[in-house]
DRENZA-797884 format. One record per residue: chain; y, z, x of N, C-alpha, C, O, CB in turn; residue number from 1. Coordinates in steps of 0.001 Angstrom, whole numbers. Glycine has a CB too. Layout:
N
+-------+---------+---------+---------+----------+---------+---------+---------+---------+---------+---------+---------+---------+----------+---------+---------+-----+
| chain | n_north |    n_up |  n_east | ca_north |   ca_up | ca_east | c_north |    c_up |  c_east | o_north |    o_up |  o_east | cb_north |   cb_up | cb_east |   n |
+-------+---------+---------+---------+----------+---------+---------+---------+---------+---------+---------+---------+---------+----------+---------+---------+-----+
|     A |       Y |       Z |       X |        Y |       Z |       X |       Y |       Z |       X |       Y |       Z |       X |        Y |       Z |       X | NUM |
...
+-------+---------+---------+---------+----------+---------+---------+---------+---------+---------+---------+---------+---------+----------+---------+---------+-----+
***
This chain:
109
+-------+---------+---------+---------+----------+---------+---------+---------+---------+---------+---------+---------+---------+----------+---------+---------+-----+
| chain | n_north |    n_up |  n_east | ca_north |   ca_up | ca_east | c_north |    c_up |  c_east | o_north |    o_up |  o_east | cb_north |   cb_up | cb_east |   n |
+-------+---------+---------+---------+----------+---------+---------+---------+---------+---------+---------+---------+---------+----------+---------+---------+-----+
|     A |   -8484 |   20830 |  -10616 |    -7046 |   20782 |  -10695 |   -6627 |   19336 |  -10941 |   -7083 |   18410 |  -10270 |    -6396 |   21349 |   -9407 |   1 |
|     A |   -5509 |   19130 |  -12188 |    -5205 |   17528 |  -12473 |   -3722 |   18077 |  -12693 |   -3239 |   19149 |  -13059 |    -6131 |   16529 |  -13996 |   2 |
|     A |   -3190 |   16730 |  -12265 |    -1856 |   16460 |  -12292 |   -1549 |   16629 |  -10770 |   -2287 |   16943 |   -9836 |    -1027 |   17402 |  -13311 |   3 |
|     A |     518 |   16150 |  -10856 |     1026 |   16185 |   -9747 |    1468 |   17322 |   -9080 |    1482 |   18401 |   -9671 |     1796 |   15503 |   -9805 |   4 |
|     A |    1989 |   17175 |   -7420 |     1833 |   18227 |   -7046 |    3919 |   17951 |   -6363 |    4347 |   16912 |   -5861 |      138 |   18457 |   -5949 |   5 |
|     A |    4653 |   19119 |   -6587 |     5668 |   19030 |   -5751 |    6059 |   19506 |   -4517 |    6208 |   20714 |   -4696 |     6328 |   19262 |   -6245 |   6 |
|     A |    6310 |   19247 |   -3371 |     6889 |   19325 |   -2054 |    7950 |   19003 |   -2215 |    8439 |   17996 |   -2729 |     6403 |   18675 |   -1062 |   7 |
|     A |    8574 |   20312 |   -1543 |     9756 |   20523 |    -394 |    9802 |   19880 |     944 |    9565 |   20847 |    1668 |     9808 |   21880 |     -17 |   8 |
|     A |    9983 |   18699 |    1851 |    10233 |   18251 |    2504 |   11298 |   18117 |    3451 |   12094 |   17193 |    3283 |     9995 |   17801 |    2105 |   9 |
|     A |   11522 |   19380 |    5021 |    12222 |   19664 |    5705 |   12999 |   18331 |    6502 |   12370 |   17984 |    7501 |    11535 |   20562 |    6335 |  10 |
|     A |   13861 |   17777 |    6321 |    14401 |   17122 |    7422 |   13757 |   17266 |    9196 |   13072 |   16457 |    9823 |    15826 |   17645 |    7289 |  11 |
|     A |   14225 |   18428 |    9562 |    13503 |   18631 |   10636 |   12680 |   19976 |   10874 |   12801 |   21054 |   10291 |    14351 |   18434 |   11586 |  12 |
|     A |   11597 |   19516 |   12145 |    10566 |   20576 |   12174 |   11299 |   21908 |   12784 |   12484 |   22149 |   13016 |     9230 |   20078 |   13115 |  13 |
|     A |   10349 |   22512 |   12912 |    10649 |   24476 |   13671 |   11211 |   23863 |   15127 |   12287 |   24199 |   15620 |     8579 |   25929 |   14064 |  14 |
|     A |   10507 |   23136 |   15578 |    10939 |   22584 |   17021 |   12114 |   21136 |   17230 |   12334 |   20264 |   18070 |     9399 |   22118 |   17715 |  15 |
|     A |   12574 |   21517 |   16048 |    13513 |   20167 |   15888 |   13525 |   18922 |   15874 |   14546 |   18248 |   15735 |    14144 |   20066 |   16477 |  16 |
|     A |   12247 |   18428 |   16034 |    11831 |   17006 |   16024 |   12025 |   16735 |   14270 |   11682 |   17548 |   13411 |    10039 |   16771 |   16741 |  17 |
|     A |   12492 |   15743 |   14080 |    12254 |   14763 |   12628 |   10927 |   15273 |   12464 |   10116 |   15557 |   13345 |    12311 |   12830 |   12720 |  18 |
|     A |   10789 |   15368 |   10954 |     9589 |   16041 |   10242 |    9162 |   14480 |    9238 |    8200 |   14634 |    8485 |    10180 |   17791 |    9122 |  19 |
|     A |    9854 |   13024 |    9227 |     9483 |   12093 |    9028 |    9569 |   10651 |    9885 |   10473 |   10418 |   10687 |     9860 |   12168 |    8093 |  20 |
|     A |    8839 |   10034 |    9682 |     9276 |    8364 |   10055 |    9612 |    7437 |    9328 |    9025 |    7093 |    8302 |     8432 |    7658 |   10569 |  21 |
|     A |   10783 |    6850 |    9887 |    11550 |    5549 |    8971 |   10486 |    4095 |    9563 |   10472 |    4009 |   10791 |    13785 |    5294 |    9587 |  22 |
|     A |    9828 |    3246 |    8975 |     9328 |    2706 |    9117 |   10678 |    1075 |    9119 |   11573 |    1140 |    8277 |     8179 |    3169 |    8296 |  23 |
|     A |   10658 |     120 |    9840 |    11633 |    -630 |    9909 |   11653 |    -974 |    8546 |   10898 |    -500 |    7697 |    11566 |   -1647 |   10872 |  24 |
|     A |   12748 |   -2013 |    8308 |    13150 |   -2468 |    6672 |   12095 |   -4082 |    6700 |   11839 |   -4852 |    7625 |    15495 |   -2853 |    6384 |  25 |
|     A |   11796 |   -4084 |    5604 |    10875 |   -4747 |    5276 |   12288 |   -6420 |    5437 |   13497 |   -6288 |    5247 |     9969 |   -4035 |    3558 |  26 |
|     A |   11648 |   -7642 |    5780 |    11835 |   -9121 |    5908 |   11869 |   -9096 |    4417 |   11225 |   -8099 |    4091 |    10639 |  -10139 |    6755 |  27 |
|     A |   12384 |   -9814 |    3172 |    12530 |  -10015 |    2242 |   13228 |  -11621 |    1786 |   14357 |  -11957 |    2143 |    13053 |   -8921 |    2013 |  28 |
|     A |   12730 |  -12097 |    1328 |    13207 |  -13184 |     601 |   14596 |  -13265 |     134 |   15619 |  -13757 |     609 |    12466 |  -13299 |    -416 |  29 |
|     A |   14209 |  -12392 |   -1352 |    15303 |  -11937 |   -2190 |   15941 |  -10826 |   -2114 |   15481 |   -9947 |   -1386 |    15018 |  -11918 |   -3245 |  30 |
|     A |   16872 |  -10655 |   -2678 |    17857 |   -9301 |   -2881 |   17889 |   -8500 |   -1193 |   17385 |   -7494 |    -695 |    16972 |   -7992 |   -4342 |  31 |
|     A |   18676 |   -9475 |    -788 |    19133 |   -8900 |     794 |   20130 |   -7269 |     506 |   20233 |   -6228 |    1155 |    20453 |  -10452 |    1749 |  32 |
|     A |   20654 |   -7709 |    -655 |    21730 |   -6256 |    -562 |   20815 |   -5245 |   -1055 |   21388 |   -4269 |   -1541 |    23308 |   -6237 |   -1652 |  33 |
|     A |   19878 |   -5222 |   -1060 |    18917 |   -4147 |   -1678 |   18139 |   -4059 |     110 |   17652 |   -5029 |     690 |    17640 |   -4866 |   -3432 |  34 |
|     A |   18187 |   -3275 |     416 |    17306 |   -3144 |    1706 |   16325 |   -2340 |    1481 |   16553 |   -1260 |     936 |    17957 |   -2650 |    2898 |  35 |
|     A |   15029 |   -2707 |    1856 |    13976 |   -1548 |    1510 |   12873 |   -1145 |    2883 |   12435 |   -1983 |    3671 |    12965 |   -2173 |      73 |  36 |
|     A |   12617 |     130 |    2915 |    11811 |     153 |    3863 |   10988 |    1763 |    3499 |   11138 |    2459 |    2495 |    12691 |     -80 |    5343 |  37 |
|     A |   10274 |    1966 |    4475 |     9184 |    2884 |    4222 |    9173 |    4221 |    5047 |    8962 |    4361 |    6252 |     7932 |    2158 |    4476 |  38 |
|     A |    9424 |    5067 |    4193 |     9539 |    6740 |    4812 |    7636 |    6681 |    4966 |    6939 |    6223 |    4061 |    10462 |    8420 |    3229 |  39 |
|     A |    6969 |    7327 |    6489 |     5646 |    7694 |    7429 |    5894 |    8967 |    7095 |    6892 |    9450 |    7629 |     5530 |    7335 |    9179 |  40 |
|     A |    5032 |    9937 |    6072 |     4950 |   11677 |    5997 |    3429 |   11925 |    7239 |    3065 |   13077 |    7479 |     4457 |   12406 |    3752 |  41 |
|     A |    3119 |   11408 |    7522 |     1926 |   11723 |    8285 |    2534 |   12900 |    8840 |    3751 |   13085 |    8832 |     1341 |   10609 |    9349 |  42 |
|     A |    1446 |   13928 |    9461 |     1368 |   15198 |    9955 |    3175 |   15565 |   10065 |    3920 |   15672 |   11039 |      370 |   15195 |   11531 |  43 |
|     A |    3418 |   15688 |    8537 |     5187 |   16443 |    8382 |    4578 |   17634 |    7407 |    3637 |   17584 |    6615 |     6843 |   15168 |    7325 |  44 |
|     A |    5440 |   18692 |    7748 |     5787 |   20307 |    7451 |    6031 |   19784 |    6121 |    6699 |   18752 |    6054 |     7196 |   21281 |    8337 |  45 |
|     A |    5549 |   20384 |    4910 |     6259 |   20698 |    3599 |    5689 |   21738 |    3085 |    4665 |   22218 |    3572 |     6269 |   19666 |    2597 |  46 |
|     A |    6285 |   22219 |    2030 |     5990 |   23246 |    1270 |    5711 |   23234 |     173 |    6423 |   22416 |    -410 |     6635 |   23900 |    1262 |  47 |
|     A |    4704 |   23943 |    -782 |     4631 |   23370 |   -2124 |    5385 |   24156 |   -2998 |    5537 |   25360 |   -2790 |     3275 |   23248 |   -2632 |  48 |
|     A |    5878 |   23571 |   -3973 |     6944 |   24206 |   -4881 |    6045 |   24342 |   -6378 |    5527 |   23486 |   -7095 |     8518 |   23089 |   -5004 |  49 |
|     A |    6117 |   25630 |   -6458 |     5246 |   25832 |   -8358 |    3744 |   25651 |   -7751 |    3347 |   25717 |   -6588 |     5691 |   24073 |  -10033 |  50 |
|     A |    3229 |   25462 |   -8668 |     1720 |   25296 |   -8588 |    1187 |   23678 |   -8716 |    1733 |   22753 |   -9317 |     1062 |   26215 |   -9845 |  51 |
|     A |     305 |   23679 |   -8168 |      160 |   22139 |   -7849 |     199 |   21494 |   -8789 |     986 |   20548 |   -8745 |     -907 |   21685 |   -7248 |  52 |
|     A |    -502 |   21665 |   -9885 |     -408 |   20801 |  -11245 |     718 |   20839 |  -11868 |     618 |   20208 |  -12920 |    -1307 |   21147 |  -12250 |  53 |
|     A |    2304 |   21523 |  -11634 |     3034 |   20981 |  -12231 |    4001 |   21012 |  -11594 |    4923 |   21804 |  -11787 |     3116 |   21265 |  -13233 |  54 |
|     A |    3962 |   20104 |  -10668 |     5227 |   19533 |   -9711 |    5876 |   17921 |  -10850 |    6956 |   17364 |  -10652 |     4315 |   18877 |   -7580 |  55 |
|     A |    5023 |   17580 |  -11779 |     5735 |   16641 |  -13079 |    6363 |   17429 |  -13462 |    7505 |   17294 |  -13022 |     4993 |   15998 |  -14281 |  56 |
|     A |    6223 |   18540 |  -14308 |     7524 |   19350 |  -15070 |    8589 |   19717 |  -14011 |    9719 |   19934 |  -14449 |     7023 |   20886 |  -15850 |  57 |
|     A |    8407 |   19808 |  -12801 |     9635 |   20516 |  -11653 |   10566 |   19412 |  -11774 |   11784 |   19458 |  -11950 |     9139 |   20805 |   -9760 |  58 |
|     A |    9565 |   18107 |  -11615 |    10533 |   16623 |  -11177 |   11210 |   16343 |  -12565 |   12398 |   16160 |  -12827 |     9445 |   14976 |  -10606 |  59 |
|     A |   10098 |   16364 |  -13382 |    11047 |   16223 |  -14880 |   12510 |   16953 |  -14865 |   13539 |   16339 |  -15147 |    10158 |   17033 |  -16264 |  60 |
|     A |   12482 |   18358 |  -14497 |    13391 |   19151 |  -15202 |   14825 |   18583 |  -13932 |   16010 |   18377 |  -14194 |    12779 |   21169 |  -15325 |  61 |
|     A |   14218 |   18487 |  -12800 |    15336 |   17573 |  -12201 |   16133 |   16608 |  -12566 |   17353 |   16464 |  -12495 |    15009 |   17059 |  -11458 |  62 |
|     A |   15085 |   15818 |  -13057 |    15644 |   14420 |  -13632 |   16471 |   14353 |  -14434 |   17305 |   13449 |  -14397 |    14883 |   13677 |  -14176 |  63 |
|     A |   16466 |   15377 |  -15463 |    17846 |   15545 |  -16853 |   18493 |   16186 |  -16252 |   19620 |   15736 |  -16456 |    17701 |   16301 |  -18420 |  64 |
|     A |   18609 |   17431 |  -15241 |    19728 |   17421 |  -14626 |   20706 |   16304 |  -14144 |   21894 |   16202 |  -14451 |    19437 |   17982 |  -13814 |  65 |
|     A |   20227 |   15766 |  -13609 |    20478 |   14321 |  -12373 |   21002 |   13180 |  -13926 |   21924 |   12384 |  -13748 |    18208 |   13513 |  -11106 |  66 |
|     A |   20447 |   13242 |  -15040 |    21223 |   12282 |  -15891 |   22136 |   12403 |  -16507 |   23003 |   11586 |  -16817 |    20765 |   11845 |  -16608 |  67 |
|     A |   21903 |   14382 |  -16944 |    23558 |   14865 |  -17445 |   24631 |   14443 |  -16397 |   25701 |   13884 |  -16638 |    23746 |   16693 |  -17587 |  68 |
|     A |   24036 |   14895 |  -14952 |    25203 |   14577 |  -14137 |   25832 |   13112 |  -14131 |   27021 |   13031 |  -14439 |    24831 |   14893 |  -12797 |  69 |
|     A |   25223 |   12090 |  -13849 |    25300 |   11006 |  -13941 |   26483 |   10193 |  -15027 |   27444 |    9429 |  -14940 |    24061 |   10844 |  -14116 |  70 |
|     A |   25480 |   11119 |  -16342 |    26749 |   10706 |  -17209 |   27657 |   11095 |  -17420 |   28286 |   10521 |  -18309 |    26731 |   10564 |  -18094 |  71 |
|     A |   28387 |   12475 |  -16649 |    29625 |   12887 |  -16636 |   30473 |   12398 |  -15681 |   31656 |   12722 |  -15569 |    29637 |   14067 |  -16589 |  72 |
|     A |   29581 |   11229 |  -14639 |    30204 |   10664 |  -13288 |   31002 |    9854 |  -14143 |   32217 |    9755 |  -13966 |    29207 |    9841 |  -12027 |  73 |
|     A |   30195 |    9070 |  -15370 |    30224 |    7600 |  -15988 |   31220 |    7375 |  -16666 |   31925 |    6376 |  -16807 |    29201 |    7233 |  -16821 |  74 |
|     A |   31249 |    9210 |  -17431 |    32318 |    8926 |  -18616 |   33557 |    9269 |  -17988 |   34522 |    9111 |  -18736 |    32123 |    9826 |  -20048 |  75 |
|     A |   33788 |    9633 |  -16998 |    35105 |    9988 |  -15843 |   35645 |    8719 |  -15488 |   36809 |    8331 |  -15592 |    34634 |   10785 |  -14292 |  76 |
|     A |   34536 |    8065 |  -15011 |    35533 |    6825 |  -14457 |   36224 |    6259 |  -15562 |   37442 |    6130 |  -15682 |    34746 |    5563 |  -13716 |  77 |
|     A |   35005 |    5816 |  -16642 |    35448 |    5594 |  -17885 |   37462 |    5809 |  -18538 |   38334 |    5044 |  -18950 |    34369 |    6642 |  -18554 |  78 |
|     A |   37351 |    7153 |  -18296 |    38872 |    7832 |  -18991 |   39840 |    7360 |  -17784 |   40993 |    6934 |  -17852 |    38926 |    9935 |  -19238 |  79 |
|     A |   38974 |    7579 |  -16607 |    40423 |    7079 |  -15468 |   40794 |    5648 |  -15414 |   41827 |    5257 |  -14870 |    40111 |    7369 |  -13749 |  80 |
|     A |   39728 |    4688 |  -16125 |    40105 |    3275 |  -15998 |   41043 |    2990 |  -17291 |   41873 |    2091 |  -17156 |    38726 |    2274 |  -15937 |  81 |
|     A |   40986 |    3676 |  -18534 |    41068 |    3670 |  -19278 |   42891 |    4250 |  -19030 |   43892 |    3607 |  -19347 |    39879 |    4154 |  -19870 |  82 |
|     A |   42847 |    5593 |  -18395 |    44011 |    5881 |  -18119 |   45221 |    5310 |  -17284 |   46400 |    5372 |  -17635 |    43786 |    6724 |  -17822 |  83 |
|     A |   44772 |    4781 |  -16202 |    45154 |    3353 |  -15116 |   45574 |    2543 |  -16094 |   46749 |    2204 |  -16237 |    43818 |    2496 |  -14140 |  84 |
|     A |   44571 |    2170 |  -16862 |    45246 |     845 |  -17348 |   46201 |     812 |  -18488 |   46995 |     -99 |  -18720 |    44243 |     -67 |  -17733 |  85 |
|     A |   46008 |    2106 |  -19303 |    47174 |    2764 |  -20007 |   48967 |    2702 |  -19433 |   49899 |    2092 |  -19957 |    46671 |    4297 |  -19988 |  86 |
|     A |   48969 |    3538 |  -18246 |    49363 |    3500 |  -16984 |   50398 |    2185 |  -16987 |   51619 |    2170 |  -17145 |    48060 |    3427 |  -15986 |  87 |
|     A |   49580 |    1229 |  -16785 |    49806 |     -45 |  -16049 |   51029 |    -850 |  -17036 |   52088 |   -1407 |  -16745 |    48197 |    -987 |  -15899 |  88 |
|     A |   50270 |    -593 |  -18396 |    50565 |   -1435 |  -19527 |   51781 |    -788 |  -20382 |   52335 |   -1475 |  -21240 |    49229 |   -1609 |  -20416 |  89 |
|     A |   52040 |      67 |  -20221 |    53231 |    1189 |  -20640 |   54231 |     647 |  -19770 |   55386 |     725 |  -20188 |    52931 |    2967 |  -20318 |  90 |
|     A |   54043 |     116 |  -18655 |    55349 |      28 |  -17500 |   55061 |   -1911 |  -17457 |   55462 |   -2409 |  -16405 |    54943 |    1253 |  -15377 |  91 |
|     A |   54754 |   -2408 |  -17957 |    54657 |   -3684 |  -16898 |   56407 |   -4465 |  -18495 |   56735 |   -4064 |  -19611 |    51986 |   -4977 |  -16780 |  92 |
|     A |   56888 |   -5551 |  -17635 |    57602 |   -6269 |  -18558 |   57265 |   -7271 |  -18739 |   58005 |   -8196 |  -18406 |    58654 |   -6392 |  -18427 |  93 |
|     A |   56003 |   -7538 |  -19342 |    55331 |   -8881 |  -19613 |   55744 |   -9002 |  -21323 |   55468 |   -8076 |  -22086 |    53406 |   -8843 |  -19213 |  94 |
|     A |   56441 |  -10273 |  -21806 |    56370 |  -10412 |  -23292 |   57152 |   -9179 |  -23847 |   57351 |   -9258 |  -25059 |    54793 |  -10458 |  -23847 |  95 |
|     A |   57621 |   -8105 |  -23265 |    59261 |   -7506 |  -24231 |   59822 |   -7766 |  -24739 |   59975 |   -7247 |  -25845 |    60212 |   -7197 |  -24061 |  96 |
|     A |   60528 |   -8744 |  -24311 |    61584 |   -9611 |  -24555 |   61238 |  -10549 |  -25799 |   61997 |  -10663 |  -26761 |    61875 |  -10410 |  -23268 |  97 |
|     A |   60196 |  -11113 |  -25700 |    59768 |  -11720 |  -26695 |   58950 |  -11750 |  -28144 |   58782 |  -12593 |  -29025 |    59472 |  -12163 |  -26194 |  98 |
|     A |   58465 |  -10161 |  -27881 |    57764 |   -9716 |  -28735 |   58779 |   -8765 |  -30239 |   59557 |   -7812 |  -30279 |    56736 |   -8857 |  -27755 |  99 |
|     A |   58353 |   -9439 |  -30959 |    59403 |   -8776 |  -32223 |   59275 |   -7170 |  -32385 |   60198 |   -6609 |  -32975 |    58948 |   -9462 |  -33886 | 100 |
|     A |   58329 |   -6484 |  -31962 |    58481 |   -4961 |  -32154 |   58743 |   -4412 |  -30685 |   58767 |   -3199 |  -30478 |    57060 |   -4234 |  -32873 | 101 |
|     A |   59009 |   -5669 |  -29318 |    59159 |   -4499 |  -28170 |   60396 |   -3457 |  -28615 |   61263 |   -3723 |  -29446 |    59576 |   -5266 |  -26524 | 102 |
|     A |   60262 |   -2125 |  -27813 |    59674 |   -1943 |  -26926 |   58205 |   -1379 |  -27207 |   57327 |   -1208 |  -26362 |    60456 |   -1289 |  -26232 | 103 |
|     A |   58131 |   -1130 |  -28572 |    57170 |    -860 |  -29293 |   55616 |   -1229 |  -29570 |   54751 |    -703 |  -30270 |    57664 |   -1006 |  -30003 | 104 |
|     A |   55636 |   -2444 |  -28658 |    54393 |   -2678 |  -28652 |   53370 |   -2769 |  -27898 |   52550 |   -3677 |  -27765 |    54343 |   -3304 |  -28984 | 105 |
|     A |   53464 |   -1821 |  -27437 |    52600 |   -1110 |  -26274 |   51425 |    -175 |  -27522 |   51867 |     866 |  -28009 |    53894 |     213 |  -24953 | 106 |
|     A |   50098 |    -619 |  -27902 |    49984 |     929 |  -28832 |   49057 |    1715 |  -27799 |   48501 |    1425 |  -26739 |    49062 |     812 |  -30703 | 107 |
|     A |   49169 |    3044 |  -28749 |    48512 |    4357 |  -27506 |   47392 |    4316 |  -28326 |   47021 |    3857 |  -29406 |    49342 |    6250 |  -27231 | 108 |
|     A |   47016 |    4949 |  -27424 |    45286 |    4798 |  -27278 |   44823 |    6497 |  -27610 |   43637 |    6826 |  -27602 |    44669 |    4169 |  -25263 | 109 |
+-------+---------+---------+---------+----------+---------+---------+---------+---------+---------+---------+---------+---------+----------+---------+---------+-----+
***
């Protein structure tokens, strides 16, 4: 048997104990806002998902889920910043007065 294998990994056991260990956050030099530290699976409950050799295609097919989503997070904010600042610039009285086509020169987007 070659290739990877996927697990299901319970939060907690049948008897309610944590089914992992958080290992403390690692001392680091650099990139303090990045904190990193180490999940302990030793003797934890999981389950295997698919057949062992293709827990890569399970994780794959996750992963383009997880990027379509991503980029519909991206292009949202996108239209709402876009719309805000539409918003903003429609109402503000900066240069009206002075501009030879106000009120007109606001253009839409």
């Amino acid at each position: 048997m070659r290739g990877l294998a996927l697990f299901l990994l319970p939060r907690y056991r049948a008897n309610g104990e944590l089914n992992y260990t958080i290992r403390p956050l690692k001392d680091k030099i650099a990139t303090r806002s990045v904190p990193t530290g180490e999940v302990e699976l030793r003797d934890s409950e999981a389950y295997l998902l698919g057949q062992a050799e293709d827990g890569i295609y399970l994780i794959l097919e996750v992963l383009n889920v997880s990027r379509i989503a991503n980029s519909m997070g991206s292009v949202a904010l996108a239209q709402r910043a876009i719309a805000d600042a539409l918003g903003y610039a429609e109402t503000r009285d900066c240069f009206r007065a002075a501009h030879p086509r106000a009120p007109d020169a606001v253009p839409s987007i």
